[in-house]
C-alpha atoms as one frame of an Amber mdcrd trajectory, in Angstrom:
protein
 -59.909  67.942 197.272 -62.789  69.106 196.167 -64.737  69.268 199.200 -61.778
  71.556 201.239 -63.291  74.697 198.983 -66.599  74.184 200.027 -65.669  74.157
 204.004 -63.544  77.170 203.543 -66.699  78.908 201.929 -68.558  77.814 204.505
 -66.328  78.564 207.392 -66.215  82.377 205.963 -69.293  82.751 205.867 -70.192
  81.164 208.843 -67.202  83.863 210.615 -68.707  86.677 208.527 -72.696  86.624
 210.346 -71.213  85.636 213.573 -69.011  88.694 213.935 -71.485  90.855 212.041
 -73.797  90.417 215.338 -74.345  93.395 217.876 -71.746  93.563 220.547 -73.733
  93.298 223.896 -72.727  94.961 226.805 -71.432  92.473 229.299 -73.430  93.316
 232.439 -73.356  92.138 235.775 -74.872  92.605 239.481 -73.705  90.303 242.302
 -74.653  90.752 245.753 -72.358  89.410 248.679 -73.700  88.865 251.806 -72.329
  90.115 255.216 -73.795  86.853 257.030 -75.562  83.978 256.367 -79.178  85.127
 257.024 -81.254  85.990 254.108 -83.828  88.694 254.609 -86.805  88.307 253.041
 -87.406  90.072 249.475 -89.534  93.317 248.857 -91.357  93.922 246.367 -90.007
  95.721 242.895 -90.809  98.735 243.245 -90.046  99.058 246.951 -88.340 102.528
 248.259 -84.674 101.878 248.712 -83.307 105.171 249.657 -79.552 106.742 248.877
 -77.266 108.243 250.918 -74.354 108.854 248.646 -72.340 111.449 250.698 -73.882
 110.745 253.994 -74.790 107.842 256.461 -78.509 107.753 257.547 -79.706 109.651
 260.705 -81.057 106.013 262.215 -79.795 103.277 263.129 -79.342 100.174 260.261
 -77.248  96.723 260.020 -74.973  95.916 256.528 -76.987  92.961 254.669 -74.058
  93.282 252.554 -72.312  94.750 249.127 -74.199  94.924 245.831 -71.679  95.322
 242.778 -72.655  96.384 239.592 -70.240  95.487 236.636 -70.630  96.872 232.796
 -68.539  96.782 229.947 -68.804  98.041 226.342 -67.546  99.581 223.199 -66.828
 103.235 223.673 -69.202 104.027 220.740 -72.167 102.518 223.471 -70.872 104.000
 226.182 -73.090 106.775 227.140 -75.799 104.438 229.057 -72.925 103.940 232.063
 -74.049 106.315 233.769 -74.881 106.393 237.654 -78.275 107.713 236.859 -78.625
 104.749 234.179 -77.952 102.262 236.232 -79.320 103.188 239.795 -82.875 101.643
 239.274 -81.328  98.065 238.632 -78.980  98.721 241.712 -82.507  99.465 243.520
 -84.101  96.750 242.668 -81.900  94.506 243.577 -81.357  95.802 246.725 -85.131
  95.022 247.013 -84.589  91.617 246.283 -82.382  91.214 249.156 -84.816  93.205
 251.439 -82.734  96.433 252.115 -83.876  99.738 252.970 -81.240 102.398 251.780
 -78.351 101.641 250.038 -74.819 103.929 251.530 -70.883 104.392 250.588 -71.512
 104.198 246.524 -68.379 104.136 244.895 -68.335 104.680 241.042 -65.372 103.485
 238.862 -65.429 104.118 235.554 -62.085 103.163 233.118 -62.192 103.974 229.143
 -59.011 101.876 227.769 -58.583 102.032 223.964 -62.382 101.320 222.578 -64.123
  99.884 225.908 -65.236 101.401 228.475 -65.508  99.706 232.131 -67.830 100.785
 234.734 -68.231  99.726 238.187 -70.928 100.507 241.172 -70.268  99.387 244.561
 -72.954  99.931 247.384 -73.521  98.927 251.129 -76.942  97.691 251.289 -78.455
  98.231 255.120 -81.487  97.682 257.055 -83.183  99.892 259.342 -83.415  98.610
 262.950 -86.381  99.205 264.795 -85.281 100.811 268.411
């Protein structure tokens, strides 16, 4: 009987640093291809350009959808932000060879303490006429 004390001790203070450790935000970018061919990558720092409220002037094929997920405490909330995120959306849209990325949809829902944010984005290639 002895020996129950000491696993209790240890089992509270094993609780105690484990929930004492930073929340991290649960981030996420997927990308879901329109068809089966894969384009091949750019680099990093490649120019993916944004057409938020418009469609580009030339013509361009869908490689697909790239969908950004975040979710945190309230308290870290101010990063999700379009702005914040739009360089990660970039460069993955790199990484999939795009040129522009088109239709961005933002969701953002704050429910008690967390905060959910979500970027959706066509990623497109210009075709050469």
């Amino acid at each position: 009987m002895v020996q129950q004390p000491a696993q209790v001790v240890v089992l509270c203070i094993c609780s105690v640093l484990l929930s004492s450790r930073p929340a991290y935000a649960k981030e996420k970018i997927s990308f879901t291809p329109k068809e089966a061919v894969r384009h091949q990558a750019k680099p990093a720092s490649c120019e993916i350009r944004v057409f938020q409220d418009s469609k580009p002037d030339q013509a361009y094929v869908e490689l697909g959808v790239i969908n950004f997920h975040d979710e945190r405490h309230r308290s870290k909330a101010g990063s999700l932000k379009l702005e914040a995120v739009m360089p990660k959306i970039k460069a993955s849209a790199c990484r999939v060879g795009a040129d522009a990325l088109i239709d961005i949809r933002v969701t953002e829902v704050r429910r008690l303490e967390f905060a959910m944010f979500n970027v959706r984005a066509t990623v497109v290639r210009f075709t050469q006429n």
